[in-house]
VEXTISE-761777 format. One record per residue (C-alpha): residue number from 1; x, y, z; residue in one letter. Coordinates in steps of 0.001 Angstrom, whole numbers, padded with zeros to 6 digits. Example, Ala and Ser with C-alpha at 12.3 -4.5 7.8 and 13.67 -1.06 7.14 Angstrom:
// residues 2
+------+---------+---------+---------+------+
: resi :       X :       Y :       Z : resn :
+------+---------+---------+---------+------+
:    1 :  012300 : -004500 :  007800 :    A :
:    2 :  013670 : -001060 :  007140 :    S :
+------+---------+---------+---------+------+
***
This chain:
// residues 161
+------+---------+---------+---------+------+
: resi :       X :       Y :       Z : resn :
+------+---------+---------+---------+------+
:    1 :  000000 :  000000 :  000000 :    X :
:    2 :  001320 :  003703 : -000521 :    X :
:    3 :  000246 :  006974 :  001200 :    X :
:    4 : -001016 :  009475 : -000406 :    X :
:    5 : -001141 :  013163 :  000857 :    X :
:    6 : -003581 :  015480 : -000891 :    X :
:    7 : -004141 :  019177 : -000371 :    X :
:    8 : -006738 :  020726 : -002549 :    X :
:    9 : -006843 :  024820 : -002301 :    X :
:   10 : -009077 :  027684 : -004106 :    X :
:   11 : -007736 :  030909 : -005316 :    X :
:   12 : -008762 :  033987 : -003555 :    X :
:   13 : -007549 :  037632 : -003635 :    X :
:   14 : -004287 :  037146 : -002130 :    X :
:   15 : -003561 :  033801 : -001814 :    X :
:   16 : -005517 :  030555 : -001641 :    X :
:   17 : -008441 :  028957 :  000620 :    X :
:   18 : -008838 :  025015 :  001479 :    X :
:   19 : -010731 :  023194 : -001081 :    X :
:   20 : -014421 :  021867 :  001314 :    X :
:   21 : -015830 :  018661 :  000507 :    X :
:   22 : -014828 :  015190 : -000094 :    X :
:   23 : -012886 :  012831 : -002748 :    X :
:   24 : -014105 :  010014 : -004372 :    X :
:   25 : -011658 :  007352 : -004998 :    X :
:   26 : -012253 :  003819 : -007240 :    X :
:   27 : -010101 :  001484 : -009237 :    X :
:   28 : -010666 :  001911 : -012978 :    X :
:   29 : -011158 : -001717 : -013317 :    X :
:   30 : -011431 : -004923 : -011148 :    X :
:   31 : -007748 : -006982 : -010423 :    X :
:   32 : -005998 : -008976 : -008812 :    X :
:   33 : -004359 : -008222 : -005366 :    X :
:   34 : -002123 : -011553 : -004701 :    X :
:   35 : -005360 : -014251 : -004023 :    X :
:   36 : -007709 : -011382 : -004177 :    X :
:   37 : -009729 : -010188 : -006820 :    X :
:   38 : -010424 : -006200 : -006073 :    X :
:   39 : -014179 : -005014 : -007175 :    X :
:   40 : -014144 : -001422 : -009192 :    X :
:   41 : -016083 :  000189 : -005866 :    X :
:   42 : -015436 :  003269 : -004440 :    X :
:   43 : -014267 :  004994 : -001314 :    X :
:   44 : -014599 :  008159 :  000129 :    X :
:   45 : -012168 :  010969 :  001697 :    X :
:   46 : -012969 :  013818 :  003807 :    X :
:   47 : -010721 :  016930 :  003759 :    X :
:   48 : -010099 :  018694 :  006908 :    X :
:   49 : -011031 :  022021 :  007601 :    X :
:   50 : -007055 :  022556 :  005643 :    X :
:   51 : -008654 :  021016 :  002396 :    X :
:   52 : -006213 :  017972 :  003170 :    X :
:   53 : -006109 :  014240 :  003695 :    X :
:   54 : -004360 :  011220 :  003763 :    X :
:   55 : -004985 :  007874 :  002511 :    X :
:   56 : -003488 :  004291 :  002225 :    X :
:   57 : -003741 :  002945 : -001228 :    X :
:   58 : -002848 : -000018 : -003375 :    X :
:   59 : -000518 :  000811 : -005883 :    X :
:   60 : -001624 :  000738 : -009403 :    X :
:   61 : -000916 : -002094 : -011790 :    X :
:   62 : -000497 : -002504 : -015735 :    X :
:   63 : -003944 : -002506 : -016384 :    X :
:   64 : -005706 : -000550 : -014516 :    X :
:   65 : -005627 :  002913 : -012397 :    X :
:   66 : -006870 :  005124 : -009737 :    X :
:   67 : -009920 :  007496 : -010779 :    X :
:   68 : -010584 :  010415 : -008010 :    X :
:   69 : -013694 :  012309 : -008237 :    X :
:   70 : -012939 :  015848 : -006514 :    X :
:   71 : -016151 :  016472 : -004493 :    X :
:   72 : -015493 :  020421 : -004073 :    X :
:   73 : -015977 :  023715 : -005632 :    X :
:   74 : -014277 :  023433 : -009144 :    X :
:   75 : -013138 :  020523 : -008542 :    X :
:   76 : -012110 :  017640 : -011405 :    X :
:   77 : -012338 :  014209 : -012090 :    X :
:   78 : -008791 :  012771 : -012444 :    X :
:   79 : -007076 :  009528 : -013710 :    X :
:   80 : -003257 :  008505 : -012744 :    X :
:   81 : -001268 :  006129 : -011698 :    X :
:   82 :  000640 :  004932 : -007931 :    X :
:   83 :  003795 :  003853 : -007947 :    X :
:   84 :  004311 :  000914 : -004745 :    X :
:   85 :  006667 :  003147 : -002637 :    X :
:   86 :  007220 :  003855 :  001041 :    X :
:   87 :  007036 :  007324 :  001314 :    X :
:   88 :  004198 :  009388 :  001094 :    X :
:   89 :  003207 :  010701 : -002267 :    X :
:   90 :  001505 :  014117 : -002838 :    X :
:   91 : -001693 :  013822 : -004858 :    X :
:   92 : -000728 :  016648 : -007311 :    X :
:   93 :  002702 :  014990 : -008006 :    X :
:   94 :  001371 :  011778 : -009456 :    X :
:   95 :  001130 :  010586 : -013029 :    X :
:   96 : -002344 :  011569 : -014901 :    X :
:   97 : -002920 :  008691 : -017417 :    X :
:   98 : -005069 :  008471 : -020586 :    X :
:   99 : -007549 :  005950 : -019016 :    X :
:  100 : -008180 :  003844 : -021629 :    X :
:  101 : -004724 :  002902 : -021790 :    X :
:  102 : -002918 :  003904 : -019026 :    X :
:  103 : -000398 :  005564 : -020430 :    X :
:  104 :  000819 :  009004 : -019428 :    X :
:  105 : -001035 :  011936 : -020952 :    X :
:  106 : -004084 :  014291 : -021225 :    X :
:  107 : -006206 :  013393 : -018469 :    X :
:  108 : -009875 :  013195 : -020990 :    X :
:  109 : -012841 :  014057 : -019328 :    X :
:  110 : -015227 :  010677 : -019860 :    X :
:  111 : -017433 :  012441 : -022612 :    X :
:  112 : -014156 :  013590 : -024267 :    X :
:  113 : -013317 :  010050 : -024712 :    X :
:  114 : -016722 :  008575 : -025544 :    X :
:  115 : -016907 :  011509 : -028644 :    X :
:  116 : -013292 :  010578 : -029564 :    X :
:  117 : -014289 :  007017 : -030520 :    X :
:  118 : -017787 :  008455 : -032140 :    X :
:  119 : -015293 :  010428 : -034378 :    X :
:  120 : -012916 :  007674 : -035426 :    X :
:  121 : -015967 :  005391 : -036069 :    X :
:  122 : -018081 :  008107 : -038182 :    X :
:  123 : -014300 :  009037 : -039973 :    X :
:  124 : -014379 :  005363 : -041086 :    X :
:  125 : -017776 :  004998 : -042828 :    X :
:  126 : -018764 :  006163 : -046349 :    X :
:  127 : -019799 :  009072 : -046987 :    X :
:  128 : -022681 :  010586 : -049693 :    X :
:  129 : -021428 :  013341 : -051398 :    X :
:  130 : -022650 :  015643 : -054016 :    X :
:  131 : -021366 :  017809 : -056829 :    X :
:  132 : -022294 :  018839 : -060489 :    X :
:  133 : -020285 :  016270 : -063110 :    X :
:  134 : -018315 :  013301 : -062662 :    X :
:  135 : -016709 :  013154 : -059503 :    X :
:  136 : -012890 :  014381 : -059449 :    X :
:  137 : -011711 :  014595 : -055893 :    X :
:  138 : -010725 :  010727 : -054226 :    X :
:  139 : -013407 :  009036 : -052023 :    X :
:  140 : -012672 :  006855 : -049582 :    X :
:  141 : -013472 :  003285 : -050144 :    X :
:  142 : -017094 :  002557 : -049747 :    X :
:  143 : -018576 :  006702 : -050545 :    X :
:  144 : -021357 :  007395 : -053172 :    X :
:  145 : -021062 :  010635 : -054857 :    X :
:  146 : -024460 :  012025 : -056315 :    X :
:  147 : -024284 :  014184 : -059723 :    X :
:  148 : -027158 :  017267 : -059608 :    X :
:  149 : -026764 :  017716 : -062814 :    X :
:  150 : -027327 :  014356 : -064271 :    X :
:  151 : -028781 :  012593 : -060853 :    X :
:  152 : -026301 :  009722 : -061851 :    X :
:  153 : -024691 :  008117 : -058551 :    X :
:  154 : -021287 :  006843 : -058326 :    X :
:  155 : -019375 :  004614 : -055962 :    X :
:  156 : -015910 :  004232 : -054946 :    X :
:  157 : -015405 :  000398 : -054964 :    X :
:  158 : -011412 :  000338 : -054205 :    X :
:  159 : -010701 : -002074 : -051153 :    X :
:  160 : -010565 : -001084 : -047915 :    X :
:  161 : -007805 : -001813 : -045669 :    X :
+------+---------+---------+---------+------+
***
């Protein structure tokens, strides 16, 4: 297990103020812990009246992380990694992680990563498209192109990869 020390502060005019409320800790996936299998639940942290607190947790494996939901004013939902140390760690030292593969990176917010795949998926299907004469520019595989002027439709029929 490895302790983690987190501190959560506000701006104000002239310094800063202690983040109120709670975090909201859970694995990103179930796993193994030695003869164990460890459920994706969750946990809960109060902050002191200093915006701090400290908790024990198990360090983080290949495949999977920690996700913290910040339960205060302006607060953020956050997905990184625990390295299996000693010491105690401070919360805004560890590693954010992409959490779909765990690798270091932009921390996506969960609708962030839901419209990325949306993209790649709609990027990968055919499109209609329209124009006056025979079509000129390359389609993907798969596209229809629709002539106004004639109404004739075409198709790109190459193979797709």
């Amino acid at each position: 297990m490895t302790m983690v020390h987190i501190r959560l502060r506000a701006p104000t005019n002239g310094g800063t103020r202690a983040g109120v409320g709670m975090v909201v800790f859970q694995p990103s996936a179930r796993h193994a812990d030695d003869a164990s299998v460890v459920l994706p639940g969750t946990f809960t942290v109060v902050l002191d009246e200093e915006g701090e607190a400290t908790v024990d947790i198990q360090p983080t494996g290949p495949d999977w992380c920690w996700k913290t939901d910040e339960q205060v004013p302006y607060g953020s939902i956050r997905w990184f990694t625990v390295p299996d140390t000693a010491g105690t760690l401070e919360y805004a030292e560890l590693t954010d992680v992409d959490p779909r593969t765990f690798k270091p990176g932009r921390n996506l917010a969960a609708w962030q990563a839901v419209t990325g795949d949306i993209k790649t998926m709609i990027d990968s299907m055919p499109r209609f498209l329209t124009g006056h004469g025979f079509p000129t520019i390359d389609g993907k595989p798969g596209d229809i192109y629709l002539d106004l002027d004639t109404m004739d439709l075409y198709t790109n029929n190459q193979e797709r990869n």
